[in-house]
C-alpha positions as CSV (number, residue, x, y, z in Angstrom):
1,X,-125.7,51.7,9.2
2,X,-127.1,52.8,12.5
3,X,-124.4,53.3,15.5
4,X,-125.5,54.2,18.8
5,X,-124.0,57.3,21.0
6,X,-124.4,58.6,24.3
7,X,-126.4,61.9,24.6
8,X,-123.5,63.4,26.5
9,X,-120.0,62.4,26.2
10,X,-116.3,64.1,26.0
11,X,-114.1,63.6,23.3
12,X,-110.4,64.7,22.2
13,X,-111.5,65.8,19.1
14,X,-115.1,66.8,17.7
15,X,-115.1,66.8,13.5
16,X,-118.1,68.2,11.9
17,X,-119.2,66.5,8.2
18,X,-117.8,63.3,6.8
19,X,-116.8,63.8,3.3
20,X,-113.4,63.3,2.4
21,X,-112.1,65.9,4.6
22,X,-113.5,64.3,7.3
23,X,-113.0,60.9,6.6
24,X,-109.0,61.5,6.3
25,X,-109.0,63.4,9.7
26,X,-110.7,60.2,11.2
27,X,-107.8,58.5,10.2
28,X,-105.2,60.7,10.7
29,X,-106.3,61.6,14.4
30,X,-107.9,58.2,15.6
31,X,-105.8,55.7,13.8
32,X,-102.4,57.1,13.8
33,X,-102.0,59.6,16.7
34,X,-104.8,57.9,18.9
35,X,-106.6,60.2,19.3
36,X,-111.0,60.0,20.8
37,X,-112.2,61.5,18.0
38,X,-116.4,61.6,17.2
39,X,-117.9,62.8,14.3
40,X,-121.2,64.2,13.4
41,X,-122.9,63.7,10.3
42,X,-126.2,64.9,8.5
43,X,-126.6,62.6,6.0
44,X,-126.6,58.7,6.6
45,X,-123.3,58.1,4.7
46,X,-120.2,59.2,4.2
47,X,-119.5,61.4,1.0
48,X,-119.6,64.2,1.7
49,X,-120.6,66.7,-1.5
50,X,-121.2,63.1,-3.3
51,X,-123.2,61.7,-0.8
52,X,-125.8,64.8,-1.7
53,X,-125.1,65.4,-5.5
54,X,-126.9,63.0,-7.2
55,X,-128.0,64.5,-10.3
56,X,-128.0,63.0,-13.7
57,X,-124.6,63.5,-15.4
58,X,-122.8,64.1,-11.8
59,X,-119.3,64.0,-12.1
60,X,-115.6,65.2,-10.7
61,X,-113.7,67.7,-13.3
62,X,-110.5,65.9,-11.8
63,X,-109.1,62.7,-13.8
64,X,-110.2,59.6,-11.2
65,X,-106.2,58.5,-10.4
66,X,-105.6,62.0,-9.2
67,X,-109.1,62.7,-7.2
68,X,-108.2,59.7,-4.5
69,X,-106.5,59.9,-1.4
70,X,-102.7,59.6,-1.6
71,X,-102.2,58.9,2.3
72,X,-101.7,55.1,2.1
73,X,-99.9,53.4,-0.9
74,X,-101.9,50.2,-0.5
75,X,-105.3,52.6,-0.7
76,X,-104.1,54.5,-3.9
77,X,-103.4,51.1,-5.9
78,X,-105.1,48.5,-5.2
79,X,-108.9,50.5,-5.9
80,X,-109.5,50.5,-9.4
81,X,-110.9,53.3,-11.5
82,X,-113.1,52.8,-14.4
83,X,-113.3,55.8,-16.2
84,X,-111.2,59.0,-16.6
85,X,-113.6,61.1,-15.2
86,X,-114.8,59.2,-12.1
87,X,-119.4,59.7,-12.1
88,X,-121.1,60.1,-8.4
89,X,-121.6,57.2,-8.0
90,X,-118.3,55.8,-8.6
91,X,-116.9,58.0,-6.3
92,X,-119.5,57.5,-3.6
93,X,-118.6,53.8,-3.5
94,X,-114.6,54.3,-3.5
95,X,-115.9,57.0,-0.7
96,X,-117.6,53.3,1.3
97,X,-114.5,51.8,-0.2
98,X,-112.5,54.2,2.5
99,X,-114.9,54.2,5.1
100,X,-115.1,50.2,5.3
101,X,-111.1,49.5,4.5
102,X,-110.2,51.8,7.7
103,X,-113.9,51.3,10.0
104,X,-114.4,55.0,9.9
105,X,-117.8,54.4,11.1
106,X,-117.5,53.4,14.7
107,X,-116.6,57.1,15.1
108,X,-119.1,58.6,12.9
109,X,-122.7,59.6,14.5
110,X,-125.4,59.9,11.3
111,X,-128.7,61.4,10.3
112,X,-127.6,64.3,13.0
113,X,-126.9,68.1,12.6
114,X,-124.8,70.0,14.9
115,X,-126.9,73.2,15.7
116,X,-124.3,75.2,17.6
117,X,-120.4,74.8,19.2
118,X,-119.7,77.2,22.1
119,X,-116.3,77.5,23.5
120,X,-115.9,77.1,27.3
121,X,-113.1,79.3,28.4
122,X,-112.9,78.1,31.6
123,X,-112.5,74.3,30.9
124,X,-110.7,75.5,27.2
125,X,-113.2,72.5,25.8
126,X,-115.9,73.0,22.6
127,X,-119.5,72.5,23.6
128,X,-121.4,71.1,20.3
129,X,-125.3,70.8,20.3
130,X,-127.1,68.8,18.1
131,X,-130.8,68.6,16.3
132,X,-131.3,65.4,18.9
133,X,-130.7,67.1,21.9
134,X,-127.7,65.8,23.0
135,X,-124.7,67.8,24.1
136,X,-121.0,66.8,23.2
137,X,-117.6,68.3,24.6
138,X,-114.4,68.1,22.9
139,X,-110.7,70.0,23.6
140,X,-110.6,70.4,20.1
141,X,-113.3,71.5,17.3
142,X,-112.6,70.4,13.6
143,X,-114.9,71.6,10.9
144,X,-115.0,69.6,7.4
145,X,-118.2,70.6,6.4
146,X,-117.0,71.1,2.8
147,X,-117.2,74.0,0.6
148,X,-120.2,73.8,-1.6
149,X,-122.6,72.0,1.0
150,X,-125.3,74.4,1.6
151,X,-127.4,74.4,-1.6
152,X,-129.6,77.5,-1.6
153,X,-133.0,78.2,-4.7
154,X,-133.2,81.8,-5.1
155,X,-136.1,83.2,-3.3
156,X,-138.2,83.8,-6.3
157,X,-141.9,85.1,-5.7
158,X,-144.4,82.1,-6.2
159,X,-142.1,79.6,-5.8
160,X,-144.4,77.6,-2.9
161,X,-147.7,78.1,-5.7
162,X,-145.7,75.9,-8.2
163,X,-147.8,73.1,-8.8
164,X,-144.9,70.9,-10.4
165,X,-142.2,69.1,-8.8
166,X,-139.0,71.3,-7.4
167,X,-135.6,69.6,-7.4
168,X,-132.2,71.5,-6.3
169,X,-129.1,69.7,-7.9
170,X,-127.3,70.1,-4.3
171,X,-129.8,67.9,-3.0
172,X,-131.6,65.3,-5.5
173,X,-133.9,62.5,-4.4
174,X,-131.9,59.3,-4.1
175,X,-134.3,57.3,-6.5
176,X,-134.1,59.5,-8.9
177,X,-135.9,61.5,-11.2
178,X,-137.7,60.4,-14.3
179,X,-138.1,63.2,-16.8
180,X,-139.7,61.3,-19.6
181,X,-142.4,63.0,-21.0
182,X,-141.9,66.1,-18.7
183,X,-141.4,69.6,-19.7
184,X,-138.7,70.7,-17.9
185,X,-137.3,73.9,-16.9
186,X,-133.3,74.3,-15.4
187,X,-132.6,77.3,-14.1
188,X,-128.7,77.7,-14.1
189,X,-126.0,76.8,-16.2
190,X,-123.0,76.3,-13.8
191,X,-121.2,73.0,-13.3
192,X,-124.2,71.1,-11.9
193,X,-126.4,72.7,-15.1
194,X,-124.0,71.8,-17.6
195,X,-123.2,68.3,-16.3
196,X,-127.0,67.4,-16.0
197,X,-128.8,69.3,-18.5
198,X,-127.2,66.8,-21.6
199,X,-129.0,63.7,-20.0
200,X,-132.0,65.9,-18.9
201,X,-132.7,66.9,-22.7
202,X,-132.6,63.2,-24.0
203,X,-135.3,62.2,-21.4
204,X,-138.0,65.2,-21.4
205,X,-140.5,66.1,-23.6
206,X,-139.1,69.2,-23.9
207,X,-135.9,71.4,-21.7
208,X,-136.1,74.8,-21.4
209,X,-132.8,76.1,-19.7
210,X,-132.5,79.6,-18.1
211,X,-129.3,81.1,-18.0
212,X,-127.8,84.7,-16.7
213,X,-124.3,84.3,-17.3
214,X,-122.4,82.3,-19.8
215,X,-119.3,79.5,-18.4
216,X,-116.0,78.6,-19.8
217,X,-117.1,74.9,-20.7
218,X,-114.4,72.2,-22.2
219,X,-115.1,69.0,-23.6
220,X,-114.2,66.0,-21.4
221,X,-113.4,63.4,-23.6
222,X,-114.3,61.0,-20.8
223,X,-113.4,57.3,-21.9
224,X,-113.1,53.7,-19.8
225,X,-109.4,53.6,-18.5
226,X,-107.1,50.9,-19.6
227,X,-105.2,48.4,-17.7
228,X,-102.0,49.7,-19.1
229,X,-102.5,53.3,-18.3
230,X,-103.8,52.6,-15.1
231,X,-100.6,50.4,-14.4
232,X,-98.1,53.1,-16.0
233,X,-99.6,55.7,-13.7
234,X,-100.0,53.9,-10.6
235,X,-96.4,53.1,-10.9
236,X,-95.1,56.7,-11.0
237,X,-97.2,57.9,-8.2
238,X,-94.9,58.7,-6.0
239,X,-93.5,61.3,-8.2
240,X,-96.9,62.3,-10.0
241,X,-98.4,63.0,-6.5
242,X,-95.3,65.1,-5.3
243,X,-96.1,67.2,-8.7
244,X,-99.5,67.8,-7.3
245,X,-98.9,69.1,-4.7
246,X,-96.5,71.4,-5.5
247,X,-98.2,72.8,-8.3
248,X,-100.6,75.6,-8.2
249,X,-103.8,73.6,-8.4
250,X,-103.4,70.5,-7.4
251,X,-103.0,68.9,-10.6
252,X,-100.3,67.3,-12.9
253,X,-101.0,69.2,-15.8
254,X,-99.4,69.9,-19.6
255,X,-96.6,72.8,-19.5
256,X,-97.1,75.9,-21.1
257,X,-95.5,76.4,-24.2
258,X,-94.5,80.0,-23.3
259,X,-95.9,83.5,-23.3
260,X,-98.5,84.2,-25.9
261,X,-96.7,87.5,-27.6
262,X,-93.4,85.0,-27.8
263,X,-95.5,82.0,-29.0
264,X,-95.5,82.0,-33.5
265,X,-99.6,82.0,-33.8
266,X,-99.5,78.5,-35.6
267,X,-98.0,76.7,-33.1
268,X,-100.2,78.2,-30.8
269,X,-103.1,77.5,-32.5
270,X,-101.8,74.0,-33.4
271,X,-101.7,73.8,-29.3
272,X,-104.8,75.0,-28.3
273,X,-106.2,72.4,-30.8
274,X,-104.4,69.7,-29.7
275,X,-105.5,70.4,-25.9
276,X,-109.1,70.7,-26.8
277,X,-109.1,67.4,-29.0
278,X,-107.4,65.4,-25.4
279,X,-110.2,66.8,-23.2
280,X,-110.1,68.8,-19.5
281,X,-109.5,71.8,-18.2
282,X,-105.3,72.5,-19.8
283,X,-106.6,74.5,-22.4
284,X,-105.9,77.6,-20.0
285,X,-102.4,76.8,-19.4
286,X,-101.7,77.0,-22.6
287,X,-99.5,80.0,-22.2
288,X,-97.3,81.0,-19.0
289,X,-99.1,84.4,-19.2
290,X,-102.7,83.2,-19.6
291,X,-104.1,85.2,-16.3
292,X,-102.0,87.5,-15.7
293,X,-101.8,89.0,-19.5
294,X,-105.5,90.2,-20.8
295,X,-104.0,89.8,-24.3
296,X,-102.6,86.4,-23.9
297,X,-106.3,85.6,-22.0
298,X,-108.1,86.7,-25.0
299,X,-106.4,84.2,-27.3
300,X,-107.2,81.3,-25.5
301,X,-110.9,82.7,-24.7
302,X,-111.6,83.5,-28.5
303,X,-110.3,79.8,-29.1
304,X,-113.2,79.0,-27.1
305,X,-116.1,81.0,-28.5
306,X,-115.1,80.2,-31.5
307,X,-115.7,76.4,-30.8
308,X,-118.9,77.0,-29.5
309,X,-119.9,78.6,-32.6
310,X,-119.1,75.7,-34.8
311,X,-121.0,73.3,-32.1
312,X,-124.4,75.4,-32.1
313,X,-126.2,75.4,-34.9
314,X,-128.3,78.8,-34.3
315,X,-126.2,81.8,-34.3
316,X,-128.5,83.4,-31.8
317,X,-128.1,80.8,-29.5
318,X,-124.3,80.4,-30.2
319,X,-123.9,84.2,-28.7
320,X,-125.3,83.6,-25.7
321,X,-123.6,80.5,-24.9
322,X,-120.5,82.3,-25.4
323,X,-118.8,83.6,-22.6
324,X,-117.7,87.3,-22.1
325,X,-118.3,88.1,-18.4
326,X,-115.0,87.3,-16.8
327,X,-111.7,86.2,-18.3
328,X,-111.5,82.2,-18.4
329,X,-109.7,80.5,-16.3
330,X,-110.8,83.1,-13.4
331,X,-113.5,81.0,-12.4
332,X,-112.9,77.3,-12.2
333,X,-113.8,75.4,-15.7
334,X,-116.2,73.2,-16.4
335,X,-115.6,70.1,-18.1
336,X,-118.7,68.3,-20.5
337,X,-120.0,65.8,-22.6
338,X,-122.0,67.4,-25.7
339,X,-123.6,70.4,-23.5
340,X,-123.2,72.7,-26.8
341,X,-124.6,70.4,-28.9
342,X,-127.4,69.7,-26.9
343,X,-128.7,73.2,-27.5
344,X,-129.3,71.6,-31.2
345,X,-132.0,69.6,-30.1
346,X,-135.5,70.0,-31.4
347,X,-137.0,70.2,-28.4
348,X,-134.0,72.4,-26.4
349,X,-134.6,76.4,-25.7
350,X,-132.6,78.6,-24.4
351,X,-133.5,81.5,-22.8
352,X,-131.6,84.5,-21.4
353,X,-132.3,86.1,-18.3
354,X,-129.5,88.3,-17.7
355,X,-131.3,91.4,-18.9
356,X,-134.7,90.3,-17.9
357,X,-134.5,88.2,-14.5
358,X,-137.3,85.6,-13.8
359,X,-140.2,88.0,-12.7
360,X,-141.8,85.3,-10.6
361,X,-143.2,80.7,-10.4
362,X,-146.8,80.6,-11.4
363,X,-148.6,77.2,-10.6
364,X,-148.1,76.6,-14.3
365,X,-144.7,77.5,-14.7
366,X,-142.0,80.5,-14.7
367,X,-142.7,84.2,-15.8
368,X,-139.8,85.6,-17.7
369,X,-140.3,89.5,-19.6
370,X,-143.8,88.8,-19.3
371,X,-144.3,85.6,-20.7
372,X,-145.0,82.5,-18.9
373,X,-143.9,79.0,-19.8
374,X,-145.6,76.3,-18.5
375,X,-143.6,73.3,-16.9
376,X,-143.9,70.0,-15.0
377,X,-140.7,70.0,-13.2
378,X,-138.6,73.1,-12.3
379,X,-134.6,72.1,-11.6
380,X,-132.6,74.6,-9.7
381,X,-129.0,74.3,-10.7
382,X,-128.5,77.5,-8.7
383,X,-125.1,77.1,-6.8
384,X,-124.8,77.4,-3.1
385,X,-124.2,79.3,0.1
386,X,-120.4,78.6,-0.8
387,X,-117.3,78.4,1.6
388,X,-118.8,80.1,4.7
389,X,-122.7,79.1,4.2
390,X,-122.5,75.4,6.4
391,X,-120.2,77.5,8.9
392,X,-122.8,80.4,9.5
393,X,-125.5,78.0,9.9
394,X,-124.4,76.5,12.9
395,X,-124.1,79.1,15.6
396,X,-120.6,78.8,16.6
397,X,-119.4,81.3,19.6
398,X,-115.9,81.7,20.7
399,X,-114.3,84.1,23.3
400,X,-116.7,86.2,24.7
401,X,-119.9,85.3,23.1
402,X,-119.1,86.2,19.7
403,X,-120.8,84.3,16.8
404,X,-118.6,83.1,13.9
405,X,-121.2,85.1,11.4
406,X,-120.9,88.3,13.7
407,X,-117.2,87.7,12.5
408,X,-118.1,87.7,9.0
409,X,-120.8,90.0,9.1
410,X,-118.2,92.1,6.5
411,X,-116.8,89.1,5.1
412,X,-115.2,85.9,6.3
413,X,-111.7,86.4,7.8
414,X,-109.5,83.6,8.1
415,X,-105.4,82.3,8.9
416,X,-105.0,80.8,5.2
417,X,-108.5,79.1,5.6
418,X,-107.8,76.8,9.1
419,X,-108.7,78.6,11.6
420,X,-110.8,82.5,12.7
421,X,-108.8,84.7,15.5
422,X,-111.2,84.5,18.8
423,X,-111.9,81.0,18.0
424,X,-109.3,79.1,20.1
425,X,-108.7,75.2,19.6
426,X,-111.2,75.1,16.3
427,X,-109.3,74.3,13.4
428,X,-111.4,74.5,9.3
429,X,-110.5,72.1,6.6
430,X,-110.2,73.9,3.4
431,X,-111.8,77.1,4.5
432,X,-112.7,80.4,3.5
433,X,-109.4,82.5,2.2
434,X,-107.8,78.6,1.1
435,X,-107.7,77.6,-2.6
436,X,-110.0,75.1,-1.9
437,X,-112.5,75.0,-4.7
438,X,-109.9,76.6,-6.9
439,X,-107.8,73.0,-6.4
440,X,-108.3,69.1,-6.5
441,X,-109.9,69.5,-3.5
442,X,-108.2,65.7,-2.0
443,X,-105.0,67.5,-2.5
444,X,-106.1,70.5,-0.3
445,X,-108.0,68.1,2.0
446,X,-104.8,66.2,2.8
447,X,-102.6,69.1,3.4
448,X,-104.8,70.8,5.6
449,X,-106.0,67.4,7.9
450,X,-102.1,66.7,7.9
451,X,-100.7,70.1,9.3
452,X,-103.5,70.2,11.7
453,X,-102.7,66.7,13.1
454,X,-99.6,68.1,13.1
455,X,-100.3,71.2,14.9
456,X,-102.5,69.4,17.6
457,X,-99.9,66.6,18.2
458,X,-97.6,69.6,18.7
459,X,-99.9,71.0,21.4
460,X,-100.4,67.9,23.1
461,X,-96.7,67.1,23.6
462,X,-95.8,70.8,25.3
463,X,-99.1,70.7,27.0
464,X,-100.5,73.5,25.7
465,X,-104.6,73.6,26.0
466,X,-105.7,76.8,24.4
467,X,-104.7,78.0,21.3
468,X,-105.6,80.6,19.3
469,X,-104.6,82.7,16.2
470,X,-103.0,86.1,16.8
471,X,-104.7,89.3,15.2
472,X,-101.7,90.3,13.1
473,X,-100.7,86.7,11.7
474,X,-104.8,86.4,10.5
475,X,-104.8,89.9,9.0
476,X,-101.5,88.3,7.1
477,X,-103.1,85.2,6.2
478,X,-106.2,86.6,5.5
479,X,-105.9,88.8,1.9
480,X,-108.0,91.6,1.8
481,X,-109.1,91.1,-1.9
482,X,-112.4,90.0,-3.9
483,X,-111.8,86.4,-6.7
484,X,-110.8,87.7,-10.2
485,X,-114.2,85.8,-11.0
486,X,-116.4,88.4,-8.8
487,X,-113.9,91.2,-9.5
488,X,-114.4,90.7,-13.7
489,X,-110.7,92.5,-13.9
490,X,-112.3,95.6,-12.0
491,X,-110.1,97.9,-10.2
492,X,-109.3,96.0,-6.7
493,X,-112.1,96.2,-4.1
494,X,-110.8,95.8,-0.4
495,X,-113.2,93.1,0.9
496,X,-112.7,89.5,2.4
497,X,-112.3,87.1,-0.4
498,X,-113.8,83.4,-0.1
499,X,-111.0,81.6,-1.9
500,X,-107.7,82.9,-3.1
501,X,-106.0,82.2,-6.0
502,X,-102.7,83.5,-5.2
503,X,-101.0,85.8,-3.0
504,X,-102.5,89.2,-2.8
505,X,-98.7,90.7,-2.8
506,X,-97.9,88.8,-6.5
507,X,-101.5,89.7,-7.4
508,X,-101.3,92.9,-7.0
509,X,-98.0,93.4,-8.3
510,X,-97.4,90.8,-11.3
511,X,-101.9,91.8,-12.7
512,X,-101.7,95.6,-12.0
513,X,-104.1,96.2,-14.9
514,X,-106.6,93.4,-13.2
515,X,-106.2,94.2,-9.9
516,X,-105.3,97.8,-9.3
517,X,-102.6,98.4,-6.3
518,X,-102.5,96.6,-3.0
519,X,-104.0,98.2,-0.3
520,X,-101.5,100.4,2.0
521,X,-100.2,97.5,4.1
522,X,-101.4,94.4,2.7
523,X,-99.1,91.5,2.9
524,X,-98.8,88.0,0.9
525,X,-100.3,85.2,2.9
526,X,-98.7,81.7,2.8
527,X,-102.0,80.1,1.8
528,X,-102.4,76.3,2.7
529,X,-102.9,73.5,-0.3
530,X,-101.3,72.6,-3.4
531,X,-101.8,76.6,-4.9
532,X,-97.5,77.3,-3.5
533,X,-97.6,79.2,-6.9
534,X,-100.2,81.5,-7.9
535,X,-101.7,82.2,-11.1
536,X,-100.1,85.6,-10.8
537,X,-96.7,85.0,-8.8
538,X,-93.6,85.4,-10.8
539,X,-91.8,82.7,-8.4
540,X,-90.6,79.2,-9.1
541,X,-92.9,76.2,-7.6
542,X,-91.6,75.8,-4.1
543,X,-93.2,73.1,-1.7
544,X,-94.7,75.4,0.7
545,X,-95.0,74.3,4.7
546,X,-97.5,76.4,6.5
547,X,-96.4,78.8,9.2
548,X,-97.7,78.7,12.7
549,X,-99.1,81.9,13.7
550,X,-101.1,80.4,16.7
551,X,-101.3,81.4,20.2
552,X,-101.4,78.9,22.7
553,X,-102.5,80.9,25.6
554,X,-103.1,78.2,28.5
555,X,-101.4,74.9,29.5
556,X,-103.2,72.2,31.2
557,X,-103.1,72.1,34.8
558,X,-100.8,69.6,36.1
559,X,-102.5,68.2,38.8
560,X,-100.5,70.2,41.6
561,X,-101.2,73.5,39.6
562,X,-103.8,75.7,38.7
563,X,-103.6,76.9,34.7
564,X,-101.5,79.7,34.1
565,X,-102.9,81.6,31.2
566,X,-100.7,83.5,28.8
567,X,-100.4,87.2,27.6
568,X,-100.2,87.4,23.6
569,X,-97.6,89.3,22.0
570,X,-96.1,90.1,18.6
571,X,-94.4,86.8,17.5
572,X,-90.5,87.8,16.3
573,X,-88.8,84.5,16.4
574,X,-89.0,81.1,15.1
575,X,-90.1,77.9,17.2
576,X,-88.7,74.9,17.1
577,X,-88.6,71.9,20.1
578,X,-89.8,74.3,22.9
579,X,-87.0,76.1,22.2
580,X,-85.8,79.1,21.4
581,X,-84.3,79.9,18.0
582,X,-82.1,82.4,17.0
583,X,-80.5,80.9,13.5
584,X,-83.1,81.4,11.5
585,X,-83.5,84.9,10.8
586,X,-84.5,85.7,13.9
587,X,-82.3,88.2,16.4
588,X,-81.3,86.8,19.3
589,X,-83.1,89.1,21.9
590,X,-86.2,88.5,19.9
591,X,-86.5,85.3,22.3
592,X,-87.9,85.9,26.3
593,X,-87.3,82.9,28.7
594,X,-87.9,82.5,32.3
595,X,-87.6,79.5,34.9
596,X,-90.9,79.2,35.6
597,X,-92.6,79.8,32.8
598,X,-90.5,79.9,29.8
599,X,-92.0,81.8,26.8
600,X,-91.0,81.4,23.4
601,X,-92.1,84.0,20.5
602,X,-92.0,82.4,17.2
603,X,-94.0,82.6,13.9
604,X,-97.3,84.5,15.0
605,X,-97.7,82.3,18.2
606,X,-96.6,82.5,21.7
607,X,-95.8,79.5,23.7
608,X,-95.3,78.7,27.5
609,X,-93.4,75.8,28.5
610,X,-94.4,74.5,32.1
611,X,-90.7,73.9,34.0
């Protein structure tokens, strides 16, 4: 669908990417607080990460009635899922579905990529540029340019002499690909590699898959969904969907059956059986312990290598396939259908390259310890740029010229993954320093789009035109800590994480053997999404509502008035109404007022109330 736009135009709210995150804030902005919100979009349909992954054997790790949108009741039961595990393109069409049931896209600009976003701090407005030319002003800047967007093929010497085709799983041709007769070459065996190199196998002449480090893979069990169960849970969603988002990832999973040291081994066993026989990723909740007890961890992940050596026929093979790199259920899992016993195939290699990398791409082929194998088709199931690679790519400035990737140059540093200090008015959906991609990512999507709705309608009803995140609250919200699937249980490393999966406070003290100490001074952030309880925290689930460390630092001008800017200070009390709060928790004199500018401190931000 083509819609046509002005080159220049002004806007409430400017939203970069339509994929689910940005398809919710559409609605949530436009439709129910009014909002003139435009979107710009690269791609010429909505989707998002589905719109692009189209490889064969694409599909979500989350269970179809739990990876939709819960905003609108109507929505959530009247679309019908056909299998447990929805496919791309399933979930591209419910994805149209969406975009047709609430006309998301009259406000959606296609087949256009925003090169760079400066903020104007005179007129406190976002100036976006695009690839066409045009330039587009908004009082607010809303990035949902999801977390694994920017696929990336390592730069391997040769690459441009292959002769061959070259295909990246992050971005596959929309016909297709027919492999029949090829020999084939995938280079990767993350969730992409896993997912397509089944189907890839029974097509080509012959697969050969390179792989450096071995995943934590489940099977699926994938199967059409029934009437009845699609009745049964439809019917409880209301209470499954408050579960979800209370619990750590987003999901409605099995309960542990206790710790593993108090668990009789039998039972366990009989357990970890019974969860590998239903399918998904619940195997690693097995036990209460599971990541924050190496011991306990090792049960589970022995279960595991275990079942991959009685799925793989050669023992040589087997070993490699089985993981040892990084405790499971530090990274997120993987969910298949028969990726281990594809490696039984007549006419399936694998080869290692963890101790001897790919040397270089010949026009024949790929160079590996000195030997070259010859191939028609290379496949890169190589990952991305995640969480902060679509963000650096556009150059974004805020207050005083500063680029969002001179930010980051150390490592991106975020509030809870919504928004960067010096940025003011530009708000991330499930951003760096969130759970994000450590979640069921609609969960985290529709926490996030709702508290900033939230937090914008709240600025628009005191007036407020600039906001911005204090220092302090972002060095709170922003742990200084590296994922236990980068850390591989080493002592803790102070740099920037890209996700978090749980406090660093609780990290650090409830895993002291996998995380070392906290850094002098470290605090636990109040991360945003469904993660209220982290792997490691020793708390009860609690429904977690994020904090407002913000700064709004200038009203609008009322039309008698010039704009009266703001100092920032150390936030001490709560806000609540405009108002000044003193019952809860916060001393009395910890509030400042004035008649003709009253200030109120509260929760990291500062704001002024025009009398």
């Amino acid at each position: 669908m083509t819609t046509s736009f002005r080159e220049s135009a002004h806007h409430d709210v400017l939203i970069i990417g339509a994929g689910f995150a940005g398809m919710y804030a559409i609605h949530r902005l436009r439709d129910r607080m009014g909002l003139d919100v435009h979107v710009i979009e690269r791609g010429d349909g909505v989707g998002g990460t589905w719109y692009w992954n189209r490889y064969p054997g694409a599909r979500c790790d989350v269970e179809s009635l739990f990876y939709s949108y819960s905003f609108d009741d109507t929505l959530q039961r009247e679309w019908r899922w056909s299998e447990r595990y929805p496919a791309q393109p399933e979930i591209l069409a419910y994805a149209d579905h969406v975009a047709d049931r609430f006309d998301l896209r009259r406000s959606i600009q296609f087949s256009t990529s925003v090169t760079s976003a400066e903020f104007d701090e005179l007129a406190d407005t976002w100036t976006i540029t695009t690839d066409t030319g045009s330039r587009i002003t908004a009082r607010y800047l809303v990035t949902a340019v999801g977390c694994l967007s920017s696929w990336q093929i390592p730069d391997l010497p040769g690459l441009d002499t292959f002769a061959g085709d070259v295909h990246h799983t992050g971005n596959w041709p929309h016909e297709g690909v027919d492999f029949t007769g090829k020999r084939v070459a995938v280079v990767g065996t993350g969730s992409s590699g896993i997912q397509s190199i089944p189907v890839i196998a029974a097509q080509a002449e012959h697969l050969t898959v390179f792989q450096r480090t071995a995943h934590y893979s489940m099977p699926a069990r994938n199967r059409p969904l029934t009437d009845v169960e699609q009745q049964d849970t439809k019917a409880q969603y209301d209470t499954l969907r408050s579960l979800a988002r209370i619990s750590r990832a987003g999901l409605v999973t099995d309960a542990p059956i206790g710790t593993a040291q108090d668990t009789d081994p039998t039972i366990a066993h009989l357990e970890l059986e019974r969860r590998w026989w239903r399918g998904g990723t619940g195997i690693a909740g097995v036990f209460t312990d599971t990541v924050t007890s190496l011991e306990a961890n090792e049960v589970v992940a022995r279960f595991v290598r275990d079942k991959v050596r009685t799925l793989v026929d050669d023992p040589a093979t087997a070993g490699l396939l089985e993981p040892r790199d990084y405790p499971i259920g530090t990274r997120r899992m993987v969910i298949d259908t028969d990726y281990y016993a594809t490696y039984n195939r007549p006419n399936v290699e694998l080869v290692s390259v963890r101790d001897d990398p790919i040397e270089k791409i010949t026009p024949a082929g790929i160079v590996v310890a000195g030997i070259e194998r010859e191939f028609d088709v290379i496949v890169f199931a190589t990952g991305f740029d995640a969480m902060t690679g679509s963000l650096n790519r556009i150059a974004i400035r805020g207050t005083g010229g500063r680029t969002l990737s001179d930010e980051w140059a150390e490592g991106p540093k975020t509030y809870l993954g919504v928004a960067v200090s010096g940025f003011p008015n530009m708000f991330m959906v499930t951003g760096p320093g969130s759970p994000s991609v450590l979640s069921n990512m609609i969960v985290s999507i529709e926490q996030h789009v709702d508290w900033i709705a939230d937090y914008i309608g709240h600025l628009d009803a005191e007036g407020i035109a600039r906001t911005d995140v204090t220092p302090d609250a972002r060095r709170a919200g922003s742990p200084t800590s590296t994922s236990w699937s980068r850390a591989r249980c080493s002592p803790f490393r102070p740099r920037p994480g890209t996700w978090v999966r749980t406090s660093q406070a609780s990290h650090a003290s409830t895993c002291p053997t996998w995380a070392g100490s906290a850094p002098t001074g470290s605090t636990a952030p109040r991360s945003p999404g469904p993660a209220t309880r982290g792997s490691c925290t020793a708390h009860e689930p609690r429904r977690r509502t994020m904090p407002r460390p913000w700064v709004p630092t200038r009203h609008r001008s009322p039309p008698d008035g010039p704009t009266r800017a703001l100092h920032l200070v150390p936030p001490s009390a709560r806000y609540a109404d405009g108002h000044c709060r003193s019952d809860v928790g916060a001393s009395a004199d910890a509030c400042t007022e004035d008649r003709t500018s009253r200030t109120t401190r509260h929760d990291g931000f500062e704001s002024g109330v025009m009398s």
